[in-house]
Every structure is written in C-alpha cells, then in structure tokens.
ROLUMSE-197403 format. One line per field, with one value per residue (C-alpha): residue in one letter; x, y, z; residue number from 1. Coordinates in steps of 0.1 Angstrom, whole numbers, plus 2048, in hexadecimal, padded with zeros to 3 digits. Example, Ala and Ser with C-alpha at 12.3 -4.5 7.8 and 13.67 -1.06 7.14 Angstrom:
% residues 2
aa <- c(A,S)
px <- c(87B,889)
py <- c(7D3,7F5)
pz <- c(84E,847)
i <- c(1,2)
//
This chain:
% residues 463
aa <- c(X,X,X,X,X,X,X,X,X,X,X,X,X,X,X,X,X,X,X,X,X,X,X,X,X,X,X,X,X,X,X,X,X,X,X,X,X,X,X,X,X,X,X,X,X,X,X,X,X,X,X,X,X,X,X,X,X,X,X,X,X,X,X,X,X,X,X,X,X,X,X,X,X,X,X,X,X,X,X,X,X,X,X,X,X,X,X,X,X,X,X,X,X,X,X,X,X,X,X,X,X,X,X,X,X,X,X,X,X,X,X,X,X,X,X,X,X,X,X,X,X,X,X,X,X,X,X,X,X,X,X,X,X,X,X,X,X,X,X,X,X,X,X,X,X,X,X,X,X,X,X,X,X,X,X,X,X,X,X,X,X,X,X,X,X,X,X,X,X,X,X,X,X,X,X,X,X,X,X,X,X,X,X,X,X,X,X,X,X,X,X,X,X,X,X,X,X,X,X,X,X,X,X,X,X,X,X,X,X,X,X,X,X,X,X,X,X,X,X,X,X,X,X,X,X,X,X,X,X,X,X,X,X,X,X,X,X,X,X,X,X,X,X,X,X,X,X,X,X,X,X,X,X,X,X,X,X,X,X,X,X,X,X,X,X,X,X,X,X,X,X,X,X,X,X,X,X,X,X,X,X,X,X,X,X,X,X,X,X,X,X,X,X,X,X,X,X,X,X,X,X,X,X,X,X,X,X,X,X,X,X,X,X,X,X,X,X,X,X,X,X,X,X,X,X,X,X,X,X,X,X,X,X,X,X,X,X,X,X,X,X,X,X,X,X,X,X,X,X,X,X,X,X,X,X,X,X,X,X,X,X,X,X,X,X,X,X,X,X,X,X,X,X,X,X,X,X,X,X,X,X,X,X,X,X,X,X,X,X,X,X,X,X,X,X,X,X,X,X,X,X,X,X,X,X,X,X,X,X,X,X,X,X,X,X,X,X,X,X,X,X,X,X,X,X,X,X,X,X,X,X,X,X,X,X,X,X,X,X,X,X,X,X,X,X,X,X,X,X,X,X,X,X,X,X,X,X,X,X,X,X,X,X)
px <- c(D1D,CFF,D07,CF4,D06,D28,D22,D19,D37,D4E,D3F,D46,D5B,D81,D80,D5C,D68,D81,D67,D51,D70,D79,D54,D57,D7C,D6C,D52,D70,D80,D6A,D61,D7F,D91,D78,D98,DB0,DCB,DC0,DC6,DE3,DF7,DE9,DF6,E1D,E1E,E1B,E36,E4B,E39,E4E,E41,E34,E20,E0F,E08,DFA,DE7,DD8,DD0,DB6,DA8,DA4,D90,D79,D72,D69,D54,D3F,D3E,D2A,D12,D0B,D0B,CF2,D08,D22,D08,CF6,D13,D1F,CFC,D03,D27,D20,CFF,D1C,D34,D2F,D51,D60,D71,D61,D83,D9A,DA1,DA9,D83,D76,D6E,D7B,D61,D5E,D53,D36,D26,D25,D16,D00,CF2,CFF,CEB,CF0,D14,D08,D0F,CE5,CF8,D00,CE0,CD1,CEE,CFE,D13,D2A,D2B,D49,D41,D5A,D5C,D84,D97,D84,D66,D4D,D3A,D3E,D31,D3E,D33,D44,D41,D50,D66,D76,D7C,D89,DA3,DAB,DBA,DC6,DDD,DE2,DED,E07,E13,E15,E16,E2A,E41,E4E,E4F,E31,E0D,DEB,DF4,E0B,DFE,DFF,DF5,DD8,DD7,DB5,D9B,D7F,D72,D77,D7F,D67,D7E,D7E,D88,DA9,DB3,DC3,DB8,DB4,DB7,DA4,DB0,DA3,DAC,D9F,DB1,DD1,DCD,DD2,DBC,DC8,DB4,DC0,DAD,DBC,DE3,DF2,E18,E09,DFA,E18,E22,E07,E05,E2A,E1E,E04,E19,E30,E14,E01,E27,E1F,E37,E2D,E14,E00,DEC,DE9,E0B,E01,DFC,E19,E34,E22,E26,E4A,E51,E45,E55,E77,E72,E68,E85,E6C,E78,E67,E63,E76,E58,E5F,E53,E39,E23,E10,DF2,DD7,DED,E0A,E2F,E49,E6E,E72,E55,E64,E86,E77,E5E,E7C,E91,E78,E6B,E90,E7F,E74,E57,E48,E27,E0B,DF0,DD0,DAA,D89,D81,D8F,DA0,DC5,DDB,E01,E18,E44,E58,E79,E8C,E76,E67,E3E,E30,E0B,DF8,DF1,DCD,DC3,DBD,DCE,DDF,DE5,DEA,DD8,DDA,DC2,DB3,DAD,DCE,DE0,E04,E26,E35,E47,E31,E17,DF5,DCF,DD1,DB5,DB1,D9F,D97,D97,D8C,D6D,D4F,D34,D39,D54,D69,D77,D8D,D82,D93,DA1,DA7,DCB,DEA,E0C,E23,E2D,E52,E5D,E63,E82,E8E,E86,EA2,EA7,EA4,E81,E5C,E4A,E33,E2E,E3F,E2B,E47,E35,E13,E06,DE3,DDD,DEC,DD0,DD3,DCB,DB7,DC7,DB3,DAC,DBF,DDB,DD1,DD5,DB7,DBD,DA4,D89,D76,D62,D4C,D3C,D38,D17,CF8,CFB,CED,D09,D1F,D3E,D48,D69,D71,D83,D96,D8F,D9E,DAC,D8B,D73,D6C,D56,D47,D46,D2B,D16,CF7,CE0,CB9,CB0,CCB,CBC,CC1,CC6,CE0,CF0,CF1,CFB,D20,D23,D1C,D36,D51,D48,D51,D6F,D7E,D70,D57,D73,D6C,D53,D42,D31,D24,D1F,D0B,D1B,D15,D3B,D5E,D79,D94,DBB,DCE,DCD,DA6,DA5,D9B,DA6,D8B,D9C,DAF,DBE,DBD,DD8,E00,E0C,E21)
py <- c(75E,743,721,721,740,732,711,725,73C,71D,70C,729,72A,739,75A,75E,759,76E,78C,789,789,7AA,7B7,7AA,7BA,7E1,7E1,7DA,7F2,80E,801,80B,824,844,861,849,868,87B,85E,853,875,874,851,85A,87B,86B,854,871,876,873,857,872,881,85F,85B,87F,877,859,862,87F,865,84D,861,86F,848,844,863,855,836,840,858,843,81E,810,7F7,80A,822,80C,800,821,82B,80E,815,838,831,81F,835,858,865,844,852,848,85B,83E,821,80D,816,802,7D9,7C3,7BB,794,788,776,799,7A3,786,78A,7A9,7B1,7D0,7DF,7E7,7FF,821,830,84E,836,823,826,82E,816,7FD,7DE,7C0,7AA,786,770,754,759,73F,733,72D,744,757,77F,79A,7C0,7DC,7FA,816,81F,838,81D,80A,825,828,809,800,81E,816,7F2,802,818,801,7DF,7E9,80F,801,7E1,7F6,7E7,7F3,7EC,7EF,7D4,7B0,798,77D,770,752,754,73F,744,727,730,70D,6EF,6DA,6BC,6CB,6BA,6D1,6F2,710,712,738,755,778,795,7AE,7CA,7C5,7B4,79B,772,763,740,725,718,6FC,6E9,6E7,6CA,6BF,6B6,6D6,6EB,6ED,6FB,718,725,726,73A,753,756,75C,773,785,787,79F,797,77A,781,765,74A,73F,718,71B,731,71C,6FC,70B,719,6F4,6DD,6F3,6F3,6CB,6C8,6DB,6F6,713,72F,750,76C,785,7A7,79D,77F,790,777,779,76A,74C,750,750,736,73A,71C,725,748,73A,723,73C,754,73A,72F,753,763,77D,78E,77E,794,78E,7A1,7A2,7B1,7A5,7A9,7BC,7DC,7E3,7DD,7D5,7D3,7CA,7C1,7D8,7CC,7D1,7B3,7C5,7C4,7E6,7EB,804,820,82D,80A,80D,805,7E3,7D3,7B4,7AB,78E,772,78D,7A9,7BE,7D3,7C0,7D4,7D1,7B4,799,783,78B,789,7A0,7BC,7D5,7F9,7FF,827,825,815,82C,817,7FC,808,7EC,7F4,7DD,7C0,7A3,796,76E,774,776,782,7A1,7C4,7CA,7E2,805,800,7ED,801,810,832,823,812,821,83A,819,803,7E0,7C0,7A9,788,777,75A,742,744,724,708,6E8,6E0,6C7,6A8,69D,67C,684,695,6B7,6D0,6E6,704,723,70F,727,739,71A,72B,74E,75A,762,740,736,727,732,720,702,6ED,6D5,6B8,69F,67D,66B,66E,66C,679,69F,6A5,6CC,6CE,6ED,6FC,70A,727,72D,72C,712,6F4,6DC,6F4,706,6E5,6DE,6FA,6F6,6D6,6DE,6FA,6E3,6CA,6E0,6E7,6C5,6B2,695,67B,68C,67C,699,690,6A8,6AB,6C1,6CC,6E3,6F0,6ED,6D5,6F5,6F3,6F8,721,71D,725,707,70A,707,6ED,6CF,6B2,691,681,67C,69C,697)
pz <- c(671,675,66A,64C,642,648,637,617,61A,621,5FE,5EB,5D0,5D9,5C4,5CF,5F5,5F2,5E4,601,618,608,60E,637,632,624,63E,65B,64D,64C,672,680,66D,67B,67D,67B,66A,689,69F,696,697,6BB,6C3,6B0,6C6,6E3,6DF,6E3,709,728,741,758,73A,734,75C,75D,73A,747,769,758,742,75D,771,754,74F,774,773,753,75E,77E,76D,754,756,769,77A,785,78F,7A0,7B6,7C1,7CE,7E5,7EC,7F2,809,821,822,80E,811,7F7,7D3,7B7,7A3,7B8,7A5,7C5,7D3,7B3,7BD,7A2,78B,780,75E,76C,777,755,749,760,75A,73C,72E,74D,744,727,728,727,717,6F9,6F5,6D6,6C5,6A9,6C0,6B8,6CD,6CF,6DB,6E9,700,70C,719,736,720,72E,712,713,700,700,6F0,6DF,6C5,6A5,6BA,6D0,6B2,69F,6BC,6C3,6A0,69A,6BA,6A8,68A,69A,6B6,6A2,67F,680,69B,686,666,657,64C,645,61F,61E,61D,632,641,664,672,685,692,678,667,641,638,63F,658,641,628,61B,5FB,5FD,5FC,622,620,612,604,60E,5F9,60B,628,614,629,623,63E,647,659,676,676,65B,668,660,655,634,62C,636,613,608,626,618,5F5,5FE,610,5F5,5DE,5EF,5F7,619,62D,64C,662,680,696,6AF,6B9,6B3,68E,67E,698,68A,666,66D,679,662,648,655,65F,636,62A,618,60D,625,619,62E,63F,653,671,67F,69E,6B0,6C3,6DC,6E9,6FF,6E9,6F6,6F2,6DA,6C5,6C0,6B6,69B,68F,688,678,65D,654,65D,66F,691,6A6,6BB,6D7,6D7,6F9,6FA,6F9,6EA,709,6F7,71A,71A,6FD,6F9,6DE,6DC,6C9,6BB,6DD,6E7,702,706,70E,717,704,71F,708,70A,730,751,75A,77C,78E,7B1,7C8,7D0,7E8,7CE,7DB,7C3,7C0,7B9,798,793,7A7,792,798,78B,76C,771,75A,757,733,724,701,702,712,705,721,739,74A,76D,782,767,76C,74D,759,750,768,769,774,764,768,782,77C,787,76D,750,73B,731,70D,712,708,71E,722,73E,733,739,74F,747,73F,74E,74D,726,71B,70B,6FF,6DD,6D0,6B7,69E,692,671,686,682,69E,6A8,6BF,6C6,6CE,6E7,6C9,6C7,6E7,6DE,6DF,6EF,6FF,720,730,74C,742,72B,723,709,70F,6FA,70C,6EF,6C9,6BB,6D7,6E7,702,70A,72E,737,754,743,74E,74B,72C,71D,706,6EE,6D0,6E1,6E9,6C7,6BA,6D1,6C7,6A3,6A4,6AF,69A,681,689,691,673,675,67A,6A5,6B4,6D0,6F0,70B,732,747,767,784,781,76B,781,789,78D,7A8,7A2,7A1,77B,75F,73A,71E,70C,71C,70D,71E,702,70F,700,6E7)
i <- c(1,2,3,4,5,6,7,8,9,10,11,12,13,14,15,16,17,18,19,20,21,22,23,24,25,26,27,28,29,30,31,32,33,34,35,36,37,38,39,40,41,42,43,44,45,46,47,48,49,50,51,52,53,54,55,56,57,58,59,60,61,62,63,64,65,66,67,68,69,70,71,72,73,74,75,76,77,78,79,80,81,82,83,84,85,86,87,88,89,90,91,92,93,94,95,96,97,98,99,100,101,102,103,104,105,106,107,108,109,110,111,112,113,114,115,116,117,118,119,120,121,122,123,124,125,126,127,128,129,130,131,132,133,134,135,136,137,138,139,140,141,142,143,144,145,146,147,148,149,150,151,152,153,154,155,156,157,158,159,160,161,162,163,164,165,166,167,168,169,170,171,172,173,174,175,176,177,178,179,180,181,182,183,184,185,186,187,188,189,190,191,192,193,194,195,196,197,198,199,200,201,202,203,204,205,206,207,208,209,210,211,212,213,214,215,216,217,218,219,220,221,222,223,224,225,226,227,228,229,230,231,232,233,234,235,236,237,238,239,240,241,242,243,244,245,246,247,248,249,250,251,252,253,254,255,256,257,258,259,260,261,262,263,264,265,266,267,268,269,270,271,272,273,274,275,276,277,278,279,280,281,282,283,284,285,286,287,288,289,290,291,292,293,294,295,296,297,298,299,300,301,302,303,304,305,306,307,308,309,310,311,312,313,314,315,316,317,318,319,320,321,322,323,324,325,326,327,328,329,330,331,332,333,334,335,336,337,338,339,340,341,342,343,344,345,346,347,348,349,350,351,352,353,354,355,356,357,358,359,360,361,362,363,364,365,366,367,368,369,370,371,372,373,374,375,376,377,378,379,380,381,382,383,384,385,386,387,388,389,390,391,392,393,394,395,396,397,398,399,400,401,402,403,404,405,406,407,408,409,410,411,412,413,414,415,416,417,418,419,420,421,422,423,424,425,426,427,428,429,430,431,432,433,434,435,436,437,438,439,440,441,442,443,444,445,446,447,448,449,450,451,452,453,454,455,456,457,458,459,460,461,462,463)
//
C-alpha cells in the first residue's frame, strides 16, 4: 500500500476500517484456499507416514524440483551449461552438486529466477527485506499458496485444536494505526478472516489495558505474532494486576522465543506458547506441537546446516541454515541461504513417540534490537520500511540516542532522493514525529564477529 493510500486507510473511521479489512481479508482468502479439502486430507494422511516414507517421498520430489528447475529457469539453466561444459559427467539430481545460492544473486538478477514455463501467468510477489535489511522479492502461484496454508492450517491450527473459524487475534507489523496516535482502538477486525489485527507499533504499559479488553471482546481463543509484543502485553498485564483472559494456545512467530518470555506469556493467558519458524521465502517452515518439540514441515522443502566453507554439517552442530524449497515452482530456491543458523537434532535422539518429522534442535542469528521511543514505546519489525523495488544493497537503522535514528545504507544504480525519502518517511511513520531521522551513505554495513550485522541496533544501555 502507497503512502497516500495508507494515510487514508489509517484516517478512516473504525467500522469503516474494519470493512475494508474484511474486503483485503476475502481476497486472502480466496488466494490461498485453491483445494484446500483436497489438501488437507493429503497433509492429515501423511502424518500417519513412517520416516522412511517421508525420506523416500521427498527424495522424488526433490529431484522433480531439480529437474524443472534446470529446464526451466534461466539461471539455474544458465549455470549448469557452465558446470556441465567443465565437467559433463556432474548430477544435476544431487543436491550436494548444487553451489549455495546467496541472496545478493537474486537481487541481482532477479527475473532470471522465473520459471519461463510460468511467465505470463497470474503471479504473486512477496516483498521483504528480512533481518539483514537487504530488500527481496519472490514469486509464486495460487498453487504454492494454496499449499502452503493449507500445511499452516493443519500443522499450526489442527495440531493445537484450533481453526480458521475461531477468532483470534495477530500481532503484526502493518501500520493500521498512525504511530502518534494516543487513543485506542489500535486494532482492526477483520471479520472475514475472524481476525483482531493489533498494532505493534503502539505498545506501551499505558495501553495494556486496553489490548486485554479488546481480547476479551473480540473472545479471542487464541494470539499469534512477534514475540516482543504479546510478552510485553502478557507483562505489563500481570505487573498491573489485570485480569487476563484465559486463551487455547499463544503461537508466536518471526522473532526467536526465550525461556522467560514463554513462562510469562503462559502465566498471564494460562495457556501453552508454542514457536513457529518459517519465512516469506515459501521454502522451509516448522511449527511446536504440545510435546514442545519443533518439527520442520517436510513439503515445505529440505533444511540443512553448512560451515563457513559451504560443507554439509551432521546433525546436531550449528551451521548456516540453507534451504531447498518444494512447493514453489514459480521461482525455485536451491541451496538458498536463509541468513539464519542453528542445528537439527540428531536422528539419534528422536523417540519412538515423536513425529515422522525432522525436529529443528535450535535457531540462532534472528534476535534484533528494538527501538525506544521518545514516549517510551517499543518498536520492533522495523525491516518492512525497506521492502520494495528499492535500489539499495543493504541498510540498518540505528538508535544513536532517545530521540534520534539514523538509516545506515549502500545504494545501487538507480537510488535517489525520492527513494531516500520514501525510507525515511516509512519509519517516520512508525516511530512518531517525537524521532528525529538522519541518514548516511556508505560503501558497506560494520559486521559482527560472525560476519553477519542486524538491521536494527540500539546504541541505548539496555534496559
């Protein structure tokens, strides 16, 4: 949505925001729910499949994917002319044969990554920036969607005895509010999708109150969303004394879960918190079930770990996440790595009671600061403010003080000043005009010690 757009959705009156919510929520809905019966009778049966049956599944699927992905995108293509003009004898139908692919490449030559047996046809594109603040765009069709949520629903949903009937409520990053505004409501209902849609921007001790009222309005069985903003909810409330209303379950997503904030999370809504891990890439996913354990959806696509040198690691040792995606044809990923790291447990130490699924061990590299507001608000998710058909090859925001950001960014041919603006608009937006913004051209973001920068870092003593 174009800033124009969103300023005149944000000024809306509530009941007519919440009408073309349900409009956005239809359309979404329609999107992605292509066979989802069919689907999802698929995804239940093969619960019931042996760990060699998924192996044996997966391996076939793999190596259709490799197999399209050579004939027909031009990339891929491209690189195996040149592989194979070196040595003809190399597998394209090995994974290990495949060189990891970096985001940059992409974003370099971005249509190239296309299917040509899918041009033409009616396409999505889902922007993001991820956490290390480089823009991204993929591509997909109404049958990878389809798929994907139709695993969502069954894995998240059917597995903690919950559906997309019931309501509930999303804490997510998009900017429904205006961020100065001071008066509730800092929500919208979508009726189509029974879904109360809370700001994140707007979190503050002083507005906690009015967050639990509108979960107990709403009768909200269960809350999914960044980590940050329900434990910041679940905390203030309990701090206050406020009576919290008891939910199902509270599934959290996009930010990594810590022990304590699962522990108070479950204490003020008297329920189960459970992680999600996936991304906008549409190739790897995983959800906890009530054991507690997090298994990785094997449809979703193939998940390992590699060192600094690109070598597949055993399970158990923390690696670079790279993953090989199998539901999305349009723009096949192979080897792509994610910018994540961590370790799937061992085969050895499954139980005869776990999932036929391989079990994510541990994930590392996702934490980000959050920014503090003048007004003592906390801001997380600020790497939207770069999606986009922006010409920069990576950016960072900075808090230098209470009252002042800088965006840190390498730009490409054919940045300017509108784009400029346009970034420092978007955060403006979403830390209120009591921030003041300043920015900084560079030839490169400062790295850690593991060569990897966040997109958001806060200079203040933490608190």
């Amino acid at each position: 949505m174009n800033s124009r757009l969103l300023s005149i959705y944000q000024s809306l009156p509530f009941p007519v925001k919440n009408f073309a919510s349900a409009i956005q929520g239809y359309k979404l809905n329609n999107r992605r729910s292509k066979n989802r019966e069919k689907l999802l009778r698929l995804i239940e049966e093969r619960d019931n499949w042996t760990r060699a049956q998924f192996e044996a599944w997966q391996k076939e699927e793999l190596k259709q994917m490799l197999d399209h992905a050579v004939k027909n995108v031009p990339y891929y293509r491209n690189m195996w002319k040149d592989i194979w003009s070196k040595d003809p004898s190399i597998s394209h139908l090995e994974l290990k044969n495949w060189p990891i692919l970096e985001k940059n490449t992409i974003r370099k030559f971005p249509s190239e990554f296309i299917a040509d047996n899918y041009k033409g046809q009616k396409l999505y594109d889902i922007h993001t920036s991820g956490t290390s603040g480089t823009p991204m765009c993929y591509w997909l069709d109404e049958d990878a969607l389809s798929l994907w949520y139709a695993i969502y629903e069954h894995r998240i949903r059917r597995w903690n005895g919950i559906s997309g009937k019931d309501n509930w409520a999303h804490f997510g990053a998009q900017m429904i509010c205006k961020a100065d505004q001071k008066k509730p409501p800092f929500w919208t209902w979508n009726f189509a999708m029974h879904q109360l849609y809370l700001s994140c921007y707007h979190i503050h001790p002083k507005n906690t109150k009015y967050y639990i009222e509108a979960l107990k309005k709403y009768k909200v069985k269960y809350m999914l969303g960044f980590v940050s903003s329900m434990y910041a909810i679940a905390r203030d409330g309990l701090e206050q004394g406020l009576e919290m209303p008891t939910l199902e379950v509270v599934i959290t997503n996009a930010e990594p879960l810590f022990e304590h904030q699962r522990e108070t999370i479950a204490k003020a809504f008297k329920c189960k918190v459970l992680e999600t891990y996936s991304g906008c890439e549409f190739a790897f996913g995983g959800n906890q079930d009530r054991s507690g354990k997090l298994y990785l959806w094997p449809e979703a696509g193939i998940l390992q770990a590699v060192d600094e040198a690109g070598i597949l690691l055993p399970d158990g040792q923390v690696g670079d996440f790279i993953v090989t995606g199998l539901v999305n044809k349009v723009m096949p990923l192979i080897r792509f790595r994610v910018g994540d790291s961590g370790a799937l447990l061992p085969k050895e130490k499954y139980t005869e009671q776990d999932r036929p699924f391989p079990i994510l061990q541990e994930v590392t590299g996702r934490t980000e600061d959050m920014i503090i507001t003048p007004d003592g608000k906390l801001v997380i998710r600020l790497d939207p403010i770069f999606k986009g058909d922006l010409n920069i090859k990576e950016a960072q925001i900075i808090q230098e003080t209470k009252d002042l950001l800088k965006i840190l960014y390498v730009p490409t041919t054919g940045f300017n000043q509108e784009q400029l603006d346009l970034i420092k608009h978007r955060l403006q937006d979403r830390v209120g005009s009591l921030m003041n913004i300043i920015t900084e051209e560079t030839t490169s973001i400062p790295r850690t010690a593991n060569g990897k920068f966040k997109a958001v870092v806060s200079k203040l003593k933490k608190q």
